[in-house]
C-alpha positions in Angstrom: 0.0 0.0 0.0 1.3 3.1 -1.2 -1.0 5.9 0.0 -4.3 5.7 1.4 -6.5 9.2 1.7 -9.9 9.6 3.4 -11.7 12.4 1.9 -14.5 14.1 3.9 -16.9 16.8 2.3 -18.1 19.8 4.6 -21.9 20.2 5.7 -20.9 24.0 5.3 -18.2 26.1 4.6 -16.1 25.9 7.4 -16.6 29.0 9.9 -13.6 30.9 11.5 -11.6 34.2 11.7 -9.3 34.3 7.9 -6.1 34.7 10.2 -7.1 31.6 12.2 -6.6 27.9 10.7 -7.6 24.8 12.0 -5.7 21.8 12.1 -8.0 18.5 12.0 -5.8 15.4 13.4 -6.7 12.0 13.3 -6.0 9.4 15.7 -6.5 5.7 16.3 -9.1 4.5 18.6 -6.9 1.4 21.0 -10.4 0.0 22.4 -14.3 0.6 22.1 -15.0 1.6 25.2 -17.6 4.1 24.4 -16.8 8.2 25.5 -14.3 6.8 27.4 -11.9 5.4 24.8 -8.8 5.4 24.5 -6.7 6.7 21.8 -3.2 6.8 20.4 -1.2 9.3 21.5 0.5 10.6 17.8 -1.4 12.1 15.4 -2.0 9.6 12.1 -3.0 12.2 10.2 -3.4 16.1 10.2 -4.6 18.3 7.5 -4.8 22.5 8.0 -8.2 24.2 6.9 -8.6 27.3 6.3 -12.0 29.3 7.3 -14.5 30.0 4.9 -13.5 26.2 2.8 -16.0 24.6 1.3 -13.9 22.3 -0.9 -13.1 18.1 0.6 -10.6 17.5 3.3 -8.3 15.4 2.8 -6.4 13.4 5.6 -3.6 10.6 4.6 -4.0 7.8 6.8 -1.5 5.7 5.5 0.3 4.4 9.0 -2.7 3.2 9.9 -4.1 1.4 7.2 -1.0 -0.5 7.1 -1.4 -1.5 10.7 -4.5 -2.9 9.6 -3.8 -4.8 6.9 -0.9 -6.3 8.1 -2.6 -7.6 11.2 -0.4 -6.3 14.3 -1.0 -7.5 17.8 -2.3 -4.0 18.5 -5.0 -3.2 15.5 -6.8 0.1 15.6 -10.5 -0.4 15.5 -11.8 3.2 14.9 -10.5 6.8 14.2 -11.1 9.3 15.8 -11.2 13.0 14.3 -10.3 16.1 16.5 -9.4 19.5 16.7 -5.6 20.1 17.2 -5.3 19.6 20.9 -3.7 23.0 21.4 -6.2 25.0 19.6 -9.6 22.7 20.8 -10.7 25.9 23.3 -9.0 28.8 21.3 -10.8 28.7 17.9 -13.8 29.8 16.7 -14.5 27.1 14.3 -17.0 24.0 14.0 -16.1 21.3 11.5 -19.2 19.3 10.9 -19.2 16.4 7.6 -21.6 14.4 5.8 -22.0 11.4 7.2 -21.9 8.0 5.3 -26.0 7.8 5.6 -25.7 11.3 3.5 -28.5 11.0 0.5 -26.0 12.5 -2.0 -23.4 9.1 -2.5 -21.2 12.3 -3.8 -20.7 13.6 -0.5 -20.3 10.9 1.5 -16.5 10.2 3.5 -14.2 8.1 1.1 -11.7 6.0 1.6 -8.8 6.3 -1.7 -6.1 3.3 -1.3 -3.3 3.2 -4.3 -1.1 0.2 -3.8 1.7 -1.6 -5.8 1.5 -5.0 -7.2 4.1 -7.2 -6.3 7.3 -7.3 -8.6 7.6 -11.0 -10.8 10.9 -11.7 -9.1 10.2 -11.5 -5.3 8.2 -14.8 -6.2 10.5 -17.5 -7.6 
């Protein structure tokens, strides 16, 4: 797997002051334990939205994908989307996306995975 993208389409544009970005990280959810879950402590992803966008986010999740697919002890179950830490109570924006029950299939979160096939020669 070479890069793996989940694109998420805004409800709205996104509000905000122009001189104030938002960074959106992503995480990865170690157990379902409801509001209490816990979550990995690096970032997987991060992308930086300015206020007033209206076009699709997009986040690379790459890292953990692969820890999915290739079946670690410690597989993520979830992701979880947040504000960057830092800036949760210091900004005035609200990111809210359509959600995969969205009517519109067009604007529903997408998953985008390129991969490589494997070369003739690493297979005798």
């Amino acid at each position: 797997m070479v890069r793996a993208t989940l694109e998420l389409t805004p409800v709205a544009p996104i509000p905000g002051l122009p001189t104030d970005p938002v960074r959106l990280g992503a995480r990865a959810v170690l157990a379902d334990l409801g509001a209490k879950s816990p979550v990995e402590s690096r970032v997987v992803g991060v992308d930086t939205l300015a206020s007033g966008t209206f076009s699709t986010v997009d986040i690379e999740i790459v890292r953990l994908m692969q820890q999915l697919w290739l079946g670690t002890s410690s597989r993520p179950t979830a992701l979880v989307l947040s504000v960057s830490p830092e800036l949760e109570a210091a900004s005035f924006s609200r990111l809210v996306f359509h959600s995969t029950r969205a009517t519109d299939p067009a604007v529903r979160p997408r998953l985008r995975v390129s991969y490589l096939r494997s070369f003739p020669f690493e297979n005798p």
